[in-house]
GUSE-19748 format. One line per field, with one value per residue (C-alpha): residue in three letters; y, x negated, z; residue number from 1. Coordinates in nm, 2 decimals, padded with zeros to 4 digits. Example, Ala and Ser with C-alpha at 12.3 -4.5 7.8 and 13.67 -1.06 7.14 Angstrom:
# GUSE-19748
aa: (ALA:SER)
v: (-00.45:-00.11)
u: (-01.23:-01.37)
w: (00.78:00.71)
i: (1:2)
***
This chain:
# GUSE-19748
aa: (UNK:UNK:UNK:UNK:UNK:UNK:UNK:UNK:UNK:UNK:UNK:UNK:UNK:UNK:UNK:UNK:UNK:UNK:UNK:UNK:UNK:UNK:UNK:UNK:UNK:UNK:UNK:UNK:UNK:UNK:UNK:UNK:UNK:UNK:UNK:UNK:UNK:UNK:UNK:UNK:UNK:UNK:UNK:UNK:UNK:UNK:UNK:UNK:UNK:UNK:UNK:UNK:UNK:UNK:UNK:UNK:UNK:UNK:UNK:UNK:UNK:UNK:UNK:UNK:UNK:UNK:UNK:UNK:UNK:UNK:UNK:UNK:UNK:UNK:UNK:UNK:UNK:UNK:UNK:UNK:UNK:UNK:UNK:UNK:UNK:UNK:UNK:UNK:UNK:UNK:UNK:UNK:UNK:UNK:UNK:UNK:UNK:UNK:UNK:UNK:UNK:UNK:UNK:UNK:UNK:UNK:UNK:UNK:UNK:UNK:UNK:UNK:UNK:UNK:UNK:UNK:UNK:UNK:UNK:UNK:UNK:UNK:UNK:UNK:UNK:UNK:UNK:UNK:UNK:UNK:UNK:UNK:UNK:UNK:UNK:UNK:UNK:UNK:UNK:UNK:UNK:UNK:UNK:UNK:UNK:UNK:UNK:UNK:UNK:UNK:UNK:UNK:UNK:UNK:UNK:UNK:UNK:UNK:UNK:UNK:UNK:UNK:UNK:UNK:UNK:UNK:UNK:UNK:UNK:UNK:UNK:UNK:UNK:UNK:UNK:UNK:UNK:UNK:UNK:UNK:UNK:UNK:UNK:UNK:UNK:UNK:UNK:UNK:UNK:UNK:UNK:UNK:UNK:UNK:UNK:UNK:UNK:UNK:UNK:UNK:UNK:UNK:UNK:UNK:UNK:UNK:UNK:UNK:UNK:UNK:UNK:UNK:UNK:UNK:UNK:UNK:UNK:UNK:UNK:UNK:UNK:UNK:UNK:UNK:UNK:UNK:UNK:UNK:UNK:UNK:UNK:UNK:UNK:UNK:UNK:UNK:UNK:UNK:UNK:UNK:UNK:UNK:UNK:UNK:UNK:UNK:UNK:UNK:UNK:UNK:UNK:UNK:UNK:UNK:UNK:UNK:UNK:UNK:UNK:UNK:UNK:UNK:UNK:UNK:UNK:UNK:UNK:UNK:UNK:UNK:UNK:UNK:UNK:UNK:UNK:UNK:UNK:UNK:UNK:UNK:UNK:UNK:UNK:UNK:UNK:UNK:UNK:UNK:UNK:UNK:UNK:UNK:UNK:UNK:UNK:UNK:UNK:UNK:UNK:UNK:UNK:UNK:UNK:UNK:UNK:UNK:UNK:UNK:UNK:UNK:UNK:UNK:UNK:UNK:UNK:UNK:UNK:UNK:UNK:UNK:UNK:UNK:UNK:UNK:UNK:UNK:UNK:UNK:UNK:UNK:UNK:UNK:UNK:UNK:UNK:UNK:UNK:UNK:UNK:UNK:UNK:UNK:UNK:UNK:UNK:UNK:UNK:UNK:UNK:UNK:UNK:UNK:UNK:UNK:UNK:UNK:UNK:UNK:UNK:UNK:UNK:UNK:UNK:UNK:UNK:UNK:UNK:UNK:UNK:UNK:UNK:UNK:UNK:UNK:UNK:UNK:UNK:UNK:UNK:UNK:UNK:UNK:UNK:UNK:UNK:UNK:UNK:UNK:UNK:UNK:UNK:UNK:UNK:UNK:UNK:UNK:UNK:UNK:UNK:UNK:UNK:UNK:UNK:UNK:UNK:UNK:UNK:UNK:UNK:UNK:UNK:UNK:UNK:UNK:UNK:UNK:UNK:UNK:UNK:UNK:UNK:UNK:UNK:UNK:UNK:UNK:UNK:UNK:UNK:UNK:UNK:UNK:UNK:UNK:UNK:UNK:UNK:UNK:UNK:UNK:UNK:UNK:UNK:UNK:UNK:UNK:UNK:UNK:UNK:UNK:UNK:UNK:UNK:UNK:UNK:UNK:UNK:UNK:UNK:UNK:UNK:UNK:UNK:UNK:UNK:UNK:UNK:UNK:UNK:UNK:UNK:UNK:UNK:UNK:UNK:UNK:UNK:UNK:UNK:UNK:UNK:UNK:UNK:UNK:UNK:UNK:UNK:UNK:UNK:UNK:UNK:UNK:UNK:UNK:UNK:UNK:UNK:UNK)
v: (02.78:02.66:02.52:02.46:02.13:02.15:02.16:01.87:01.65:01.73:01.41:01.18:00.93:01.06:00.81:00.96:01.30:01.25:01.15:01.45:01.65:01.46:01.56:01.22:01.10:01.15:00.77:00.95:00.73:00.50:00.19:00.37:00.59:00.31:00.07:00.37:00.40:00.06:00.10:00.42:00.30:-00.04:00.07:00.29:00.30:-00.10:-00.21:00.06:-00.09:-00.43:-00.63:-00.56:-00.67:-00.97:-01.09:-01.05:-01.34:-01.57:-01.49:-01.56:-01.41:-01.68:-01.73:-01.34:-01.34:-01.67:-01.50:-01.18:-01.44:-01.59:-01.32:-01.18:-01.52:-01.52:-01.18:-01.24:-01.51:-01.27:-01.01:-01.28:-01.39:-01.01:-00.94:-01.18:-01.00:-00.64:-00.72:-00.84:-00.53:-00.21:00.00:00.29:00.17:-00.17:-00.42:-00.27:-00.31:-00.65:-00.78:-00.61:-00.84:-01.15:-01.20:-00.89:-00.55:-00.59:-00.78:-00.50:-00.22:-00.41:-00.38:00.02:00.10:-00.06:00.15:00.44:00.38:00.32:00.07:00.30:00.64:00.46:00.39:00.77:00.88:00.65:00.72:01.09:01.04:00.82:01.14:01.39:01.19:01.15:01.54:01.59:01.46:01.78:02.03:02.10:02.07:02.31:02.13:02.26:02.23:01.91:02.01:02.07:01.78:01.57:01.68:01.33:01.21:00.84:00.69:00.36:00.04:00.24:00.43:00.76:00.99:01.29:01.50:01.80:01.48:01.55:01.82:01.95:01.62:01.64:01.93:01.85:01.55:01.72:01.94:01.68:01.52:01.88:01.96:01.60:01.58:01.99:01.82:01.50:01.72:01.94:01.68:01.30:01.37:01.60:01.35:01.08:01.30:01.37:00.99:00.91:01.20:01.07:00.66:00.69:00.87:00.62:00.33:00.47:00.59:00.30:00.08:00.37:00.23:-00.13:-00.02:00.16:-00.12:-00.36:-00.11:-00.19:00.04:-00.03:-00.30:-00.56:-00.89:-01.27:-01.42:-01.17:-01.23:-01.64:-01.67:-01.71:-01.55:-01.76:-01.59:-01.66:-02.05:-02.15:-02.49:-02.70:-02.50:-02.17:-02.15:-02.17:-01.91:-01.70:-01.73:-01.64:-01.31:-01.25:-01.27:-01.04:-00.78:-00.88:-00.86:-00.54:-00.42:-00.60:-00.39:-00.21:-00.42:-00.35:00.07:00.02:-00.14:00.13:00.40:00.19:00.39:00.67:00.42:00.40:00.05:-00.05:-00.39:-00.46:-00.22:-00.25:-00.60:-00.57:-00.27:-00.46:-00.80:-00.53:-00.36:-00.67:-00.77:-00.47:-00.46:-00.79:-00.73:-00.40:-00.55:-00.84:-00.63:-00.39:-00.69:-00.88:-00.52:-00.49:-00.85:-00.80:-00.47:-00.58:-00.94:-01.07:-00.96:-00.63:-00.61:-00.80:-00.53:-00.24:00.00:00.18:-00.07:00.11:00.41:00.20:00.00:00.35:00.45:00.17:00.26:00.64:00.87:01.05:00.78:00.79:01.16:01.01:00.73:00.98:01.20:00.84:00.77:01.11:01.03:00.70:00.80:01.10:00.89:00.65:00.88:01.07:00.73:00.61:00.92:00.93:00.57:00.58:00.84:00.61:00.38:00.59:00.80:00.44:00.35:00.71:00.63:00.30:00.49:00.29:00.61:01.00:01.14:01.44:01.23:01.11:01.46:01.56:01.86:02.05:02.19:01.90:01.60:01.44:01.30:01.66:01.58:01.26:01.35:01.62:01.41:01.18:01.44:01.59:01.20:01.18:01.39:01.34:01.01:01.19:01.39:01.12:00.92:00.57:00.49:00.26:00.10:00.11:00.00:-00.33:-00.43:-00.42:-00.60:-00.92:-00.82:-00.69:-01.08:-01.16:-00.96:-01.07:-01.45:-01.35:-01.15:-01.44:-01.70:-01.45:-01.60:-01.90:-01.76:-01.57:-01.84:-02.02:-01.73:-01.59:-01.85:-01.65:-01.28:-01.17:-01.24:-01.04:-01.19:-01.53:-01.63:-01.88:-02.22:-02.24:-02.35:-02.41:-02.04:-01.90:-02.19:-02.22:-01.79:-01.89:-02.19:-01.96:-01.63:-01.89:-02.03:-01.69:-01.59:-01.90:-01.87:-01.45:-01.56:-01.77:-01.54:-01.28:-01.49:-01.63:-01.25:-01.11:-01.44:-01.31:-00.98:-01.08:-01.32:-01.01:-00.78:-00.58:-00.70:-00.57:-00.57:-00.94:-00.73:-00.96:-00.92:-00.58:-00.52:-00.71:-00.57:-00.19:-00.33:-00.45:-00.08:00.06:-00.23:00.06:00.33:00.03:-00.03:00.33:00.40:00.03:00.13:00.49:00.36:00.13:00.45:00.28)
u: (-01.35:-01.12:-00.79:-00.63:-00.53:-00.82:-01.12:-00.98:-00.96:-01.29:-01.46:-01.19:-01.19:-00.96:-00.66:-00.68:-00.70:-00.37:-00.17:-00.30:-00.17:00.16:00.18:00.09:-00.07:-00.50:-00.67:-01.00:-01.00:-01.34:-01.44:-01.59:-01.25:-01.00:-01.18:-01.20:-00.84:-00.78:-01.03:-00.80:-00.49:-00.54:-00.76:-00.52:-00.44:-00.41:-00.80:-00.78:-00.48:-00.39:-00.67:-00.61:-00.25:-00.39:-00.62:-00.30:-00.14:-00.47:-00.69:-00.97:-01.23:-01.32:-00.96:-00.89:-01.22:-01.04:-00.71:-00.86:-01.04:-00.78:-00.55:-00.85:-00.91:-00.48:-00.47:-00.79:-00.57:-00.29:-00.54:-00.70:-00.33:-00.22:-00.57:-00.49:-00.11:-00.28:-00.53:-00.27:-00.01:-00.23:00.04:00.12:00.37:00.21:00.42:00.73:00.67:00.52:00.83:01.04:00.81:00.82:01.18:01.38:01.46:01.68:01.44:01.21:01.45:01.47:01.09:01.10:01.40:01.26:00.94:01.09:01.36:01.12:00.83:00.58:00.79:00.82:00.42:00.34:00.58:00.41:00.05:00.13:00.29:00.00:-00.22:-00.04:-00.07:-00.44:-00.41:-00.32:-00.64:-00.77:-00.49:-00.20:00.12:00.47:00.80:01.17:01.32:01.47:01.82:01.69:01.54:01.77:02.00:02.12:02.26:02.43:02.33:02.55:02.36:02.07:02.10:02.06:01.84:01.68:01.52:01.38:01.26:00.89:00.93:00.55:00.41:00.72:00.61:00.28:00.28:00.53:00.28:-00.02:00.23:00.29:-00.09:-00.18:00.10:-00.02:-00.33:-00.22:00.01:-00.31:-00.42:-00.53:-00.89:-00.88:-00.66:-00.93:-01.19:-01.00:-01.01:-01.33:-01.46:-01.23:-01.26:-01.66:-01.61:-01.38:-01.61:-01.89:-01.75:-01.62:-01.98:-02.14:-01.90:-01.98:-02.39:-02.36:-02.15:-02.45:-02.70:-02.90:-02.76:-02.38:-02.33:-02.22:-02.33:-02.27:-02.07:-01.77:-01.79:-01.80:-01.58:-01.20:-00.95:-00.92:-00.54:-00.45:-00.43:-00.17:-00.13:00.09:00.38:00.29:-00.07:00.09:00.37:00.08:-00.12:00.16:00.22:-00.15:-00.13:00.14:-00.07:-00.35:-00.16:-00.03:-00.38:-00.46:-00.12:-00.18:-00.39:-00.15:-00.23:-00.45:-00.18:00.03:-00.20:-00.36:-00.23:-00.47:-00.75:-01.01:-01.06:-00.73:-00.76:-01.13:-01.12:-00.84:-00.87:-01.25:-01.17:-00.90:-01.12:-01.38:-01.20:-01.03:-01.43:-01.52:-01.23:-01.26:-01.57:-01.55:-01.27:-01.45:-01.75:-01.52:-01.42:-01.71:-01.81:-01.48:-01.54:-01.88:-01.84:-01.47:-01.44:-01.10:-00.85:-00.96:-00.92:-00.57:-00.43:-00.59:-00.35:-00.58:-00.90:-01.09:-01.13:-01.15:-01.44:-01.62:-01.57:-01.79:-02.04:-02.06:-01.85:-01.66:-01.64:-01.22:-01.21:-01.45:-01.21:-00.90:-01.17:-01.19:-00.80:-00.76:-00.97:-00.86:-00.50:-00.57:-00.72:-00.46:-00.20:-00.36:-00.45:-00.07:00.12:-00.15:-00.03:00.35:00.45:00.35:00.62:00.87:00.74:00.78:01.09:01.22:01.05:01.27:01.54:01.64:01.61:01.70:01.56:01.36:01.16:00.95:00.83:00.48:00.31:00.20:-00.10:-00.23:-00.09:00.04:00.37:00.49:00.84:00.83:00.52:00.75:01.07:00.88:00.74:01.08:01.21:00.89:00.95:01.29:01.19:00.95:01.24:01.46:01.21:01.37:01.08:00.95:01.24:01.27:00.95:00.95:01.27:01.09:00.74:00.98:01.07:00.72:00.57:00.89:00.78:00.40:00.51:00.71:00.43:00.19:00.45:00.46:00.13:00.31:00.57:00.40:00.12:00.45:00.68:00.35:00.03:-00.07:-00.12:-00.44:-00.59:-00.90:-00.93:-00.79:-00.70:-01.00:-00.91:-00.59:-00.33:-00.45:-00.50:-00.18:00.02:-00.18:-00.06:00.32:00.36:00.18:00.40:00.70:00.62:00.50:00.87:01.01:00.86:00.98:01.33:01.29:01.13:01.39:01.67:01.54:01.50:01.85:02.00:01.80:01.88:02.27:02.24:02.10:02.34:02.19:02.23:02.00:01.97:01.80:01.53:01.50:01.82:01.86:01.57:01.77:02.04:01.86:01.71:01.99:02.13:01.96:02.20:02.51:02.21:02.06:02.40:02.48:02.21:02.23:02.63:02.51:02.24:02.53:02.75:02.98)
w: (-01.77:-01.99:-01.94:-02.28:-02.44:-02.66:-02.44:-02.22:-02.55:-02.63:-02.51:-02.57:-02.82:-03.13:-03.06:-02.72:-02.84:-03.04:-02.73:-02.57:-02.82:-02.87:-02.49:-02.35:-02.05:-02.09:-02.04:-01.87:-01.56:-01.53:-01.37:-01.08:-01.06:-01.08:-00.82:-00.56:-00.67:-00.55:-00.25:-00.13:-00.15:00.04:00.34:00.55:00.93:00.92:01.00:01.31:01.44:01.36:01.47:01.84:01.79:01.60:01.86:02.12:01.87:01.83:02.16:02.00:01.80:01.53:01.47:01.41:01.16:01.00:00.93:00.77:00.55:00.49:00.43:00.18:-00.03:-00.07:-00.17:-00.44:-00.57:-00.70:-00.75:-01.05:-01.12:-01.17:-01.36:-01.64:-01.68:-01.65:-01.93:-02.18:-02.07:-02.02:-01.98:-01.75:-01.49:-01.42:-01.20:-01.33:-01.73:-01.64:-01.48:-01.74:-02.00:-01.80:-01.66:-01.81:-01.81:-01.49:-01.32:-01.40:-01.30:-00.97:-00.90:-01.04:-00.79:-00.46:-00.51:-00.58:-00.29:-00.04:-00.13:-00.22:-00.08:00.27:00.20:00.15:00.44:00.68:00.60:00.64:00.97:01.10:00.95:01.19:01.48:01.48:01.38:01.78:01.90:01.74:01.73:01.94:01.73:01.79:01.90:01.96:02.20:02.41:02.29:01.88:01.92:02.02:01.79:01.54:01.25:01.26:00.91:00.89:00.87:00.96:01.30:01.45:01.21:01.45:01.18:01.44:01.70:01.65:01.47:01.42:01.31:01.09:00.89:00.89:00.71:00.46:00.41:00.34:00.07:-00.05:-00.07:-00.23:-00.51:-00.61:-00.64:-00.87:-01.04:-01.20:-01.34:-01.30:-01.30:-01.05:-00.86:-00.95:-00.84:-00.44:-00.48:-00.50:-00.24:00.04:-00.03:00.02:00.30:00.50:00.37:00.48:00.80:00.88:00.79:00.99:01.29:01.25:01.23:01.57:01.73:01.67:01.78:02.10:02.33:02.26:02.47:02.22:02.31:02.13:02.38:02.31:01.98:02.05:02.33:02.36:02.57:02.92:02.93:02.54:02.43:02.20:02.06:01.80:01.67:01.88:01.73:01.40:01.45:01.58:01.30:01.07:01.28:01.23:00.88:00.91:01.03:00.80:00.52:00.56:00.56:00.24:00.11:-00.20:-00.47:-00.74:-00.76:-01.05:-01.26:-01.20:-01.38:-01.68:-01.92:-01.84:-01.78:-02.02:-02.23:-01.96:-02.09:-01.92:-01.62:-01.48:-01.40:-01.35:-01.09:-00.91:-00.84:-00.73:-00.53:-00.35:-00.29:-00.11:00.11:00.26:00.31:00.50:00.69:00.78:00.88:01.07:01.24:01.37:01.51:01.69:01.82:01.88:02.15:02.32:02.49:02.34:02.66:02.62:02.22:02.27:02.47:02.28:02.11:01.90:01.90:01.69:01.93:02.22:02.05:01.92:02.32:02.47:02.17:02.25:02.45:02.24:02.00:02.00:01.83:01.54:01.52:01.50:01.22:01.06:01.04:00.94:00.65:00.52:00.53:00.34:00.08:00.10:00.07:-00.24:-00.42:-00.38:-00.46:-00.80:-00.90:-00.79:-00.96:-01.29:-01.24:-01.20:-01.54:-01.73:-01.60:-01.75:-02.10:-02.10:-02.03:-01.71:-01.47:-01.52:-01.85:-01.67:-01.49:-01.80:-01.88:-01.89:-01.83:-02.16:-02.00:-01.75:-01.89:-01.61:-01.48:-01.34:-01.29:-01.16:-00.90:-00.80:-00.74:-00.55:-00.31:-00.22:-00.16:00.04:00.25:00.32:00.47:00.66:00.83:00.87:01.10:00.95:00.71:00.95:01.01:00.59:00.53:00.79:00.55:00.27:00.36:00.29:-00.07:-00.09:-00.12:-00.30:-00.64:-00.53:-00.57:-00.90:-01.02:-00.99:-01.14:-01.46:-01.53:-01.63:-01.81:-02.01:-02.10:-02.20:-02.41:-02.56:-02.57:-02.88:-02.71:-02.64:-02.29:-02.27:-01.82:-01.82:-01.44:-01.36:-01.20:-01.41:-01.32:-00.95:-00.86:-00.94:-00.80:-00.52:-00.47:-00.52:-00.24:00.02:-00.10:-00.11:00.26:00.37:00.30:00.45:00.75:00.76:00.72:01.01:01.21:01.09:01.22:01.49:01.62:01.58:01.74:02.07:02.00:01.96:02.28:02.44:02.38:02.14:01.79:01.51:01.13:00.97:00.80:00.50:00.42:00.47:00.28:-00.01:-00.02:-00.04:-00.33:-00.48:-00.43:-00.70:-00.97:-01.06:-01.17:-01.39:-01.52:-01.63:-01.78:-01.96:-02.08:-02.15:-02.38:-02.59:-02.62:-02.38)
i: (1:2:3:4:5:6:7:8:9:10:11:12:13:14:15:16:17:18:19:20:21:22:23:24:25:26:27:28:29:30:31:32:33:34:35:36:37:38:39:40:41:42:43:44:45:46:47:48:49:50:51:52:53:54:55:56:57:58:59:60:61:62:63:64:65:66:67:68:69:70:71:72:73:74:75:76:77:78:79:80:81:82:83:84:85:86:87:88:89:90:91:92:93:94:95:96:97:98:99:100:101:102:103:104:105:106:107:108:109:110:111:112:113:114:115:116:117:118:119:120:121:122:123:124:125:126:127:128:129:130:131:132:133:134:135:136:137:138:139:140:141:142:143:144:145:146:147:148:149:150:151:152:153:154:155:156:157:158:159:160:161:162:163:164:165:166:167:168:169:170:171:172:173:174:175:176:177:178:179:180:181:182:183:184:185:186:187:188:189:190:191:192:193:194:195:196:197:198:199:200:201:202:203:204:205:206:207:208:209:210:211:212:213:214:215:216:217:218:219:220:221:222:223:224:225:226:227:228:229:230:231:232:233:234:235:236:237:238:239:240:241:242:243:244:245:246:247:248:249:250:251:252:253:254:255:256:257:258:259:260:261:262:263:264:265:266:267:268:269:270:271:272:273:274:275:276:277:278:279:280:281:282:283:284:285:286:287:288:289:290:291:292:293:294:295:296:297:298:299:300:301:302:303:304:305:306:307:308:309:310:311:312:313:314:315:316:317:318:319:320:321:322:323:324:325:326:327:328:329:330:331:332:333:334:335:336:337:338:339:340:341:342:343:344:345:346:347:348:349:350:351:352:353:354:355:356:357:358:359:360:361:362:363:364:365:366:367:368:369:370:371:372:373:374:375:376:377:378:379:380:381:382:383:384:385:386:387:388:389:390:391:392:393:394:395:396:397:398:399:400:401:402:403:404:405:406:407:408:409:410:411:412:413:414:415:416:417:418:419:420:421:422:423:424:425:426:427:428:429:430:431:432:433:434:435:436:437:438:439:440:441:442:443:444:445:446:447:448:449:450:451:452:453:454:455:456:457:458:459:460:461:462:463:464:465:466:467:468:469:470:471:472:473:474:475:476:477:478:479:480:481:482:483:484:485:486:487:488:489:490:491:492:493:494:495:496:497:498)
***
């Protein structure tokens, strides 16, 4: 078979042909490509997880189908309000070039730095952790000793790092990040193609999970999907800070929609798909998670889905018996997927950022032979799994959920400055129900983050009163972000010959 620059240009259209040969990026991705892209990289661990802690908040069913509606109609709103910003900018790096374009190159450098530092990192290093654990249910995994294990590093501001704790999930999910960036780094179709295999298989695993829990013999009946919890009734102002924690957890299962931004340089016709992917996409999730739902709902009365762990193997248990290892098989899956999808668009941001000159120069290179971001898929990978070793990406990632919705609210108020600095730029998806939509995204972003703070504060004052102070995650997750302002400086004085 051949390998050669020539014979992978062959069915590319001759403008894309020239990149290829000026050593480029390819745009081969399709419609069908970039909305499994999308698929992958939002459906993770949350949907197996989160709804069990969920009902815990809301004790009852309709109100936990409510929220993930919910959740799914807010998130469609900045999907359409990023669509109309994706088909005017179809470049690779998404979020990053558009904030760069609507409020700066700082205010772009920002976004680049926090998913390099641990947005999207934090993202992989998680997903492969959740992978090794299900891993056990199949395989037993090697550990060191107490001693080794115990063995720590104090980080300030952070806490006790204990890189051989755990040791065998460790390296197996260092090697899943090795195995997944080898395959994105030999090209994006071949990435694409790992894409699609693994997102149809969780979607239809997980469809094949919601047809058994309605099958006859499963035990599923309409009064545990219509009745409340007798032990969980919240009222006032403690129904609504439960709904908010809900949406918490719902949200983080809705985490993601932006991966398709990230790649559209290597999207064919970007200016059409990738917007058209994204909406898709979004559509299919909510309702698979919605459907995932009602079947959760519809085999567990509510007290025993609000102190389930891991529902969806507790669900798949009353179904069938051995229904938690297909579960485990099922995670195993998705976050394979996910992981794959997000490493494939990360790496794009931080390629753009080096093109702009904002970030180290060796990290925009592309492979002659491949065409795809090589050095920056690599440097990614080793960051990876460093997090992965240091055990704090959790910690990392819980920081930065808060400044997560923050560039979500800014992306969708770029609408409006853009329609304002450039009314005459071509706007091949124009956000329907303007300007209702997008504004009707940024008060629920901007109360979303209110209410965090709160919540934020309101748990390091018990944790002070208690003893045992703790970091204020929102503004610890601030001030990482912030972090990353000397690198954007010296590259900004290096560029002015200062």
């Amino acid at each position: 078979m051949k390998t050669d620059c020539h014979s992978e240009t062959e069915s590319l259209t001759p403008a894309a042909a020239a990149r290829a040969r000026s050593g480029d990026l390819l745009p081969t991705l399709g419609l069908f490509t970039t909305t499994m892209l999308v698929i992958g990289g939002v459906i993770g661990s949350g949907i197996f997880r989160k709804p069990g802690v969920m009902m815990g908040e809301l004790g009852s069913p309709g109100l936990l189908l409510a929220v993930w509606l919910l959740a799914g109609v807010v998130t469609l709103f900045g999907v359409l309000s990023n669509a109309e910003i994706s088909s005017m900018i179809p470049e690779t790096g998404g979020q990053y070039v558009y904030f760069e374009r609507m409020f700066g190159p700082f205010i772009g450098y920002l976004y680049g730095w926090a998913a390099f530092a641990v947005i999207q990192t934090g993202s992989i290093a998680a997903l492969a952790y959740v992978f090794a654990e299900y891993s056990t249910q199949f395989v037993a995994l090697p550990e060191v000793s107490p001693s080794a294990a115990a063995w720590a590093i104090h980080l300030p501001f952070i806490g006790d790092v204990t890189p051989l704790k755990e040791v065998g999930l460790k390296c197996l999910a260092g090697a899943v990040i090795v195995v997944l960036t080898t395959v994105n780094y030999l090209g994006v179709r071949f990435g694409g193609l790992t894409q699609n295999i693994f997102t149809l298989a969780k979607v239809a695993g997980m469809c094949l999970l919601a047809l058994l829990a309605f099958s006859p013999g499963a035990g599923g009946t309409v009064a545990n999907l219509a009745t409340p919890s007798p032990s969980i009734h919240k009222e006032g102002v403690a129904l609504l800070v439960a709904i908010v924690a809900a949406l918490q957890g719902a949200f983080w299962g809705y985490e993601g929609w932006v991966k398709a931004s990230f790649v559209a340089g290597e999207v064919r016709e970007p200016q059409r798909i990738v917007p058209k992917a994204t909406v898709l996409a979004m559509l299919i999730v909510t309702g698979v998670y919605l459907l995932v739902n009602v079947a959760y709902c519809w085999v567990l009365p509510a007290d025993a889905m609000a102190t389930s762990k891991l529902v969806a193997a507790d669900a798949a248990e009353r179904v069938f018996n051995g229904g938690g290892k297909l579960i485990a098989a099922l995670v195993m899956v998705s976050t394979f997927g996910a992981i794959n999808g997000v490493i494939l668009a990360s790496s794009r941001v931080y390629f753009a950022m080096a093109r702009r000159n904002v970030f180290p120069a060796l990290l925009s290179h592309v492979h002659p032979r491949y065409h795809t971001p090589s050095a920056s898929l690599v440097v990614q990978a080793v960051w990876c799994v460093a997090l992965v070793f240091s055990g704090t990406f959790d910690t990392l990632t819980d920081t930065l959920i808060f400044v997560g919705w923050l560039f979500y609210a800014a992306g969708a108020y770029g609408v409006f400055v853009l329609r304002r600095k450039e009314p005459d730029t071509p706007r091949p998806f124009k956000v329907p129900g303007y300007p209702f939509i997008p504004a009707a995204f940024v008060i629920f972003a901007a109360a979303f983050l209110a209410v965090t703070i709160y919540n934020d504060v309101t748990a390091y004052r018990a944790a002070v009163a208690a003893g045992k102070p703790s970091l204020i995650n929102c503004a610890f997750g601030t001030s990482l972000v912030l972090l990353g302002t000397p690198i954007y400086f010296f590259y900004r004085a290096r560029r002015s010959g200062t």
